[in-house]
C-alpha positions in Angstrom: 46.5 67.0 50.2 45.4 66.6 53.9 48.4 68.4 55.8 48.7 67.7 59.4 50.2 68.8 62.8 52.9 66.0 63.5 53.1 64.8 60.2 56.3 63.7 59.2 57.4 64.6 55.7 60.1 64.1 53.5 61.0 67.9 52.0 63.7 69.8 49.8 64.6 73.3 50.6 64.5 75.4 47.7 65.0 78.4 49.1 65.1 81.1 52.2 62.8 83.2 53.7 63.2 86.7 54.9 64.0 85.6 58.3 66.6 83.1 57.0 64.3 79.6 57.4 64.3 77.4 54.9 61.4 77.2 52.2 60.3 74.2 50.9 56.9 73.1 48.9 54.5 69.9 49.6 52.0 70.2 47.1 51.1 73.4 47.0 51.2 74.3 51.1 54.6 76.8 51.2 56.7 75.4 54.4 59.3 77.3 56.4 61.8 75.0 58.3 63.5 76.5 61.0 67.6 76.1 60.4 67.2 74.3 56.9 69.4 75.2 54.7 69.6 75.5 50.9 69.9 72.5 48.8 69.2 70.0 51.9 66.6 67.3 52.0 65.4 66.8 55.5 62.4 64.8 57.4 60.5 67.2 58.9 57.8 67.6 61.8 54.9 69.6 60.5 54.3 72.1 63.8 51.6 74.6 62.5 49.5 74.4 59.2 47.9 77.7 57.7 45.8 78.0 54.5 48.6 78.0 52.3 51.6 78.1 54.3 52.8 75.7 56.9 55.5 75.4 60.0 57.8 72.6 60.3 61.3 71.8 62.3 63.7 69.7 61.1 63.8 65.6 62.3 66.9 64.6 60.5 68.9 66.2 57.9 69.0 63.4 55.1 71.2 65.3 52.4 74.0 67.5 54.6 75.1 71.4 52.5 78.1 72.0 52.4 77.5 75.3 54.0 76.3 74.2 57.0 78.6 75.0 60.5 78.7 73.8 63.9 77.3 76.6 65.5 80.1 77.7 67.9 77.7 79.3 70.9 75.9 76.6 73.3 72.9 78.2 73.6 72.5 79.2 69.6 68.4 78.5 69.5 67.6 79.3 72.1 68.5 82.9 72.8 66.6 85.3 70.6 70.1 87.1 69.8 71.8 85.3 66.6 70.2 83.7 63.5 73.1 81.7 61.1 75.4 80.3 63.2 74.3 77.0 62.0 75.5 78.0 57.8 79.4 79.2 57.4 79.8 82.9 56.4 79.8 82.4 52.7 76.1 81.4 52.4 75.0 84.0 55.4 76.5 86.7 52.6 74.7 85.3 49.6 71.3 84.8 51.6 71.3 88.7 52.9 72.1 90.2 49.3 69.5 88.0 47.8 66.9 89.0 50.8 67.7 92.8 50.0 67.3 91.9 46.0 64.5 90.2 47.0 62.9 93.2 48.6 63.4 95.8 45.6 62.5 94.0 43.1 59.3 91.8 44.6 58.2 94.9 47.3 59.8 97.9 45.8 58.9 97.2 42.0 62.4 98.2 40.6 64.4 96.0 38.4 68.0 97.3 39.5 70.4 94.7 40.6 72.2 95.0 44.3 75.6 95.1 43.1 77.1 94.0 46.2 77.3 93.0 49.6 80.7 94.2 51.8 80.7 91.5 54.4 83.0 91.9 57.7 86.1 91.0 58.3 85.6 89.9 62.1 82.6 88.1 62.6 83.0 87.2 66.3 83.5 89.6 69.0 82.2 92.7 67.1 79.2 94.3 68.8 80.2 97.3 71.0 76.8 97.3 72.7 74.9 94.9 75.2 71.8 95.1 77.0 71.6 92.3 79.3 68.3 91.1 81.0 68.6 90.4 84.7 66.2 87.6 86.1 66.0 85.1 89.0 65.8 81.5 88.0 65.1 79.4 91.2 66.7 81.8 93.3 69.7 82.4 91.7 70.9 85.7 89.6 71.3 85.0 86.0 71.4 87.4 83.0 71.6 86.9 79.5 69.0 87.8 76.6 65.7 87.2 76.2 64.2 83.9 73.8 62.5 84.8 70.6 59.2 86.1 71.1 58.9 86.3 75.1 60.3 88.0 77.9 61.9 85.1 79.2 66.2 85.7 80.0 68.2 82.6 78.2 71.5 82.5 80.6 74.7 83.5 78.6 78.4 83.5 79.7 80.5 84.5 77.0 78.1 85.8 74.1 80.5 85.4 70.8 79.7 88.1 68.8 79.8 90.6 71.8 82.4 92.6 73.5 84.7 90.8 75.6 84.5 94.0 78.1 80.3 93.3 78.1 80.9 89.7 79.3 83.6 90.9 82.3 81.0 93.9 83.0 77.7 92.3 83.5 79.9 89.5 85.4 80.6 91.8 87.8 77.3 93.2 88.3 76.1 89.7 88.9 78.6 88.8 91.4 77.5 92.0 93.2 74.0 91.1 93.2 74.5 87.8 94.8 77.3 89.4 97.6 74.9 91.8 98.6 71.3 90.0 98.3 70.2 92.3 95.4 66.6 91.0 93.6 66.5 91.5 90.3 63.2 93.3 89.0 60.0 90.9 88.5 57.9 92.1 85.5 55.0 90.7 86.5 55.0 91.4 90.8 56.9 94.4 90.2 59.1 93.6 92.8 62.6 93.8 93.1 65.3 96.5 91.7 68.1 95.6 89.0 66.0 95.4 85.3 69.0 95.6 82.9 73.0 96.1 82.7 73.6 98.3 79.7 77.3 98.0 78.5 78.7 100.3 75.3 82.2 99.3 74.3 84.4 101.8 72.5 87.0 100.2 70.3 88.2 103.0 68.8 89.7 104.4 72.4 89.8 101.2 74.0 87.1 102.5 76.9 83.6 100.8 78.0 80.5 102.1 80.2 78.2 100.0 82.2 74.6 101.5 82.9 73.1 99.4 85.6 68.9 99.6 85.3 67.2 99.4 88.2 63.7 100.2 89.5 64.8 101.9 92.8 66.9 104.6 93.1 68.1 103.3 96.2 70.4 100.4 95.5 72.5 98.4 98.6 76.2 99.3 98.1 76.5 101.2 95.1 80.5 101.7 96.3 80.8 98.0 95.8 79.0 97.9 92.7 81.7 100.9 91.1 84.4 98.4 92.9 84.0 95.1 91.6 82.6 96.7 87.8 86.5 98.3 88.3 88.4 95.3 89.1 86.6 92.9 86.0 86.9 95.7 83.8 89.7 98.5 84.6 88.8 100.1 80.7 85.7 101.3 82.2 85.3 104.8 81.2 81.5 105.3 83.6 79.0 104.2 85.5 76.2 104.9 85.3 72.2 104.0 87.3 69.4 104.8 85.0 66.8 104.5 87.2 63.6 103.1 85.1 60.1 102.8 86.8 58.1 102.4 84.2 55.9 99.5 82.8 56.9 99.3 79.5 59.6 97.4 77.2 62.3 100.7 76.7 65.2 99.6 78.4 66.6 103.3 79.1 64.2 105.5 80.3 63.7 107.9 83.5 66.9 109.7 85.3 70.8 108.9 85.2 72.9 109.2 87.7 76.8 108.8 87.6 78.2 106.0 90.3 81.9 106.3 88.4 83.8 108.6 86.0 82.1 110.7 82.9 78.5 110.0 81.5 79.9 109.6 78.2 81.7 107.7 76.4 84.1 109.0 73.6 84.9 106.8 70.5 86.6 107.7 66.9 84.5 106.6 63.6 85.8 108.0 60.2 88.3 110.4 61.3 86.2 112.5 63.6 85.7 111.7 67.6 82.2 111.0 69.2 81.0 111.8 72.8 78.0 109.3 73.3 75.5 109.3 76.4 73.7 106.0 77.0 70.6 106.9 75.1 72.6 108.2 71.8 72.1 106.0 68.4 75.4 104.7 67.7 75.8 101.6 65.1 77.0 98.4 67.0 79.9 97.3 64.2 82.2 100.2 63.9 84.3 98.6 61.1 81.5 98.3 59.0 80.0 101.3 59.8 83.1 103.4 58.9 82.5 101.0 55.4 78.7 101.6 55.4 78.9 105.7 56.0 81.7 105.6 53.1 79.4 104.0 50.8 76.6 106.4 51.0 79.1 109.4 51.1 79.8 107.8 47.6 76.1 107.9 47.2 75.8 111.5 47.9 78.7 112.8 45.0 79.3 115.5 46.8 81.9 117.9 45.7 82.0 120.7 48.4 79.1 123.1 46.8 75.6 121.1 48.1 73.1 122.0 50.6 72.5 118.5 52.5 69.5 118.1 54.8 70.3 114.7 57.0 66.9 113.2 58.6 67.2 110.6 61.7 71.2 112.2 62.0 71.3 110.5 65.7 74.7 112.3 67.4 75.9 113.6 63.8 78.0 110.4 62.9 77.1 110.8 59.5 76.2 114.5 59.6 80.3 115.0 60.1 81.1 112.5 57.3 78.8 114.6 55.0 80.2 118.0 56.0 83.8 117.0 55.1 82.5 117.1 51.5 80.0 119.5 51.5 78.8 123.4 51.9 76.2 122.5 54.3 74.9 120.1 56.2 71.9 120.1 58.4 71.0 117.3 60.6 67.8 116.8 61.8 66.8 114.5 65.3 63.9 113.8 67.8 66.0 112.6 70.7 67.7 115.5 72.8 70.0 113.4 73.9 71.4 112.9 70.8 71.5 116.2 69.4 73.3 117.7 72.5 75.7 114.9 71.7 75.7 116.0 68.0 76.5 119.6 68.4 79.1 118.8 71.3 80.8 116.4 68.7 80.4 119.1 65.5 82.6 121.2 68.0 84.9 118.9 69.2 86.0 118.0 65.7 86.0 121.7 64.5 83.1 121.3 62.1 81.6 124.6 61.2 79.1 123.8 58.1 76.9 121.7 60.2 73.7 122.5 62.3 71.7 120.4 64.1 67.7 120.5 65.0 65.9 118.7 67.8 62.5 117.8 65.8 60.6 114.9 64.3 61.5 113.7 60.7 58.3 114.4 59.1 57.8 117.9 61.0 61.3 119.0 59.7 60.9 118.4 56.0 57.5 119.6 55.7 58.8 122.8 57.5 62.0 122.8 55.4 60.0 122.5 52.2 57.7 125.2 53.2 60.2 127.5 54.0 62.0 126.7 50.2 64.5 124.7 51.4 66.2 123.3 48.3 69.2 120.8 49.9 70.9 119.0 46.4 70.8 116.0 48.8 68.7 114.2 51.2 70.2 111.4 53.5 67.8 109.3 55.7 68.7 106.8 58.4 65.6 106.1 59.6 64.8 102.9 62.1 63.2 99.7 61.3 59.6 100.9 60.5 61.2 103.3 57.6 60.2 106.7 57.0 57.3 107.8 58.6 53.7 108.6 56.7 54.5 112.2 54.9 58.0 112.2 54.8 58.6 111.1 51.5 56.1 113.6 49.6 57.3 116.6 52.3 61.2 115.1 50.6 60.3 115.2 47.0 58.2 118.9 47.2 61.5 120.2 48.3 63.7 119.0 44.9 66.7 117.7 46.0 68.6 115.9 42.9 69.7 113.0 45.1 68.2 110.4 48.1 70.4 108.6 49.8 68.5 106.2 52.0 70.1 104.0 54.7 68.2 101.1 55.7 68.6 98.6 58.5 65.2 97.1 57.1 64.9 96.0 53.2 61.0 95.3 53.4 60.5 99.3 54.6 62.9 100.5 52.4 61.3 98.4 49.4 58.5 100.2 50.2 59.5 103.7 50.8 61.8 103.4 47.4 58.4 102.7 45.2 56.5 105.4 46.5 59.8 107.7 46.1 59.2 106.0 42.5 55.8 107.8 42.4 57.1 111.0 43.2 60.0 111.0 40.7 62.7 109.4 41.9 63.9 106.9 40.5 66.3 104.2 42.4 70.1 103.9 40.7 72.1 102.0 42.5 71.9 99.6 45.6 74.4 97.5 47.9 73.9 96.0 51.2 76.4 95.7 53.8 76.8 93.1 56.3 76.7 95.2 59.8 75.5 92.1 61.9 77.1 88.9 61.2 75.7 85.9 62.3 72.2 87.7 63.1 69.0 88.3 60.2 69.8 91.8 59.8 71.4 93.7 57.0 72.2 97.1 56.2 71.5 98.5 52.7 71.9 102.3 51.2 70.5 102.9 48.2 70.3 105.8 45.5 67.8 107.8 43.9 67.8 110.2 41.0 64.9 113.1 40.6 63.8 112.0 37.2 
């Protein structure tokens, strides 16, 4: 068959993809239809044809699912933030646990089943962190999040599955900008001051922090800024300027400097309380992280005798769940932000059987496992790419009985499971948990057995 740009075709979705696009076949071309759902026959636009794949978007839904939902944020397509607001929760649940299943078994080469998937009981209003893009549209201050793919800010008001607090904040930093004739920062030019407005929420204490990102150091009024950040949002704990002069995509980098109150912000997860600077790694859905930290402390079976060695620890949020069940825990981290914030929050909560090194994953296990390190458990949290090349062979050489691996990614950790496969370890027991409702990302933690 002849397949076409601009054809119009009468298709069937079968199926997801990993991104959450519908799948459907036209004889033997594989489409993906953006915001197709399962079980719905649609006309489509054929946009891009490949090969053996092709790109369509949907002209008219012709047979309605019953899970699909009227999305309830305006702009839902065209910010680059959220993913299923378009399907009720229901199907968001069973597409994420069949993704991760997906993954293992396809990628990873295993044939254990994912058990589960712990979805959240607040969907909406959940995300304790927002970074905000600050751009001039015609003149006028707007900020919001950036479209899929580009660098281009989609205005947002009230974003639904952030912080109310992150709405008030970057409100305020707005309404200063146009008082005071403050340019936001042009990418291109290079022109202009105010990049970002970083705002962390703390549920657990009821306190927030605003990091405003600018280019220049010297900003107009930074007394006014403090004032009118104050007034939206009296709950504000600091704030901070990060000032950022550099070319790249990193939102937070170069110097802080404190315009209001502390530099941290302190929040409670599991029991034990957490001093976190702007840079620190801190999950963005404390409910479900308190549920996702307790499921791979389940993982571990630890009964107060192990050795754990915890790689990508971030400011020790599991390292202290870990330590309340084991001999020894030692956290390992390659941002010094973080572990400062680790070992401040190992002695805030009394914690004595945990240490913490500033070093790169890979370097600590290969200089762990040289030394004869023998931890009963390893626990990795690493970021989206997975573990890094080494990693898993310097793990294995060091014997642990158990591998705990917390994933934010099931393609890497499909991967890094099989070759854990070739160096013994066999994978036991999966379950995914829904940290980002609403949005293409899952959470999975996953156990492995030296054979």
């Amino acid at each position: 068959m002849d397949l076409q740009k601009n054809n119009i075709k009468e298709v069937t979705i079968g199926a997801y993809a990993s991104d959450g696009n519908g799948v459907a076949r036209i004889d033997g071309f594989v489409v993906f239809v953006k915001g197709a759902l399962r079980g719905e026959t649609c006309l489509v636009r054929i946009l891009k044809v490949l090969k053996n794949t092709a790109y369509a978007k949907i002209e008219k839904v012709l047979v309605t699912s019953p899970h699909r939902a009227e999305p309830v944020c305006p702009v839902f397509g065209k910010c680059g933030g959220c993913d299923f607001m378009h399907m009720d929760y229901e199907e968001e649940l069973a597409l994420k646990r069949e993704r991760v299943q997906d993954a293992l078994t396809r990628l990873g080469g295993s044939d254990i089943r994912v058990s589960a998937i712990q979805g959240a009981d607040e969907i909406y209003g959940y995300r304790n962190k927002a970074i905000y893009g600050v751009s001039d549209s015609g003149g006028r201050i707007i900020t919001g999040f950036y479209r899929g793919r580009s660098h281009d800010v989609t205005e947002v008001g009230e974003c639904a599955i952030q912080a109310d607090f992150s709405a008030r904040a970057v409100a305020a930093v707005r309404e200063w900008m146009d008082e005071y004739g403050v340019a936001a920062y042009d990418e291109k030019s290079r022109i202009g001051s105010i990049r970002h407005v970083f705002c962390r929420y703390a549920f657990g204490t009821a306190g927030g922090q605003v990091a405003v990102v600018s280019a220049v150091k010297d900003i107009p009024e930074a007394d006014a800024l403090v004032r009118k950040i104050r007034e939206k949002c009296p709950e504000t704990r600091g704030i901070l300027l990060n000032v950022n002069k550099s070319a790249g995509n990193t939102v937070l980098a170069g110097d802080f400097y404190t315009l209001y109150g502390d530099e941290h912000l302190e929040d409670t997860l599991c029991g034990n309380a957490f001093r976190l600077s702007p840079q620190s790694f801190y999950q963005v859905n404390r409910a479900q992280a308190e549920r996702l930290y307790e499921l791979a402390l389940d993982m571990a079976g630890l009964c107060g005798k192990e050795t754990v060695l915890e790689l990508y620890c971030g400011a020790g949020t599991i390292t202290l769940c870990l330590a309340t069940r084991a001999k020894r825990v030692i956290g390992a981290e390659i941002v010094p932000q973080a572990v400062e914030n680790a070992r401040a929050n190992a002695e805030r909560n009394g914690v004595k059987n945990v240490e913490f090194i500033c070093a790169d994953a890979s370097d600590t296990a290969e200089k762990f496992a040289a030394e004869g390190l023998t931890p009963d458990v390893v626990v990795v949290d690493p970021p989206r790419k997975g573990l890094a090349q080494g990693v898993p062979s310097a793990i294995a050489s060091m014997s642990p009985e158990r591998i705990v691996y917390v994933s934010c990614d099931p393609a890497t950790l499909a991967r890094d499971v099989k070759i854990f496969a070739s160096l013994g370890y066999a994978l036991s027991r999966a379950e995914a948990v829904d940290m980002f409702p609403r949005c293409a990302h899952v959470e999975t933690v996953v156990k492995m057995i030296r054979q």
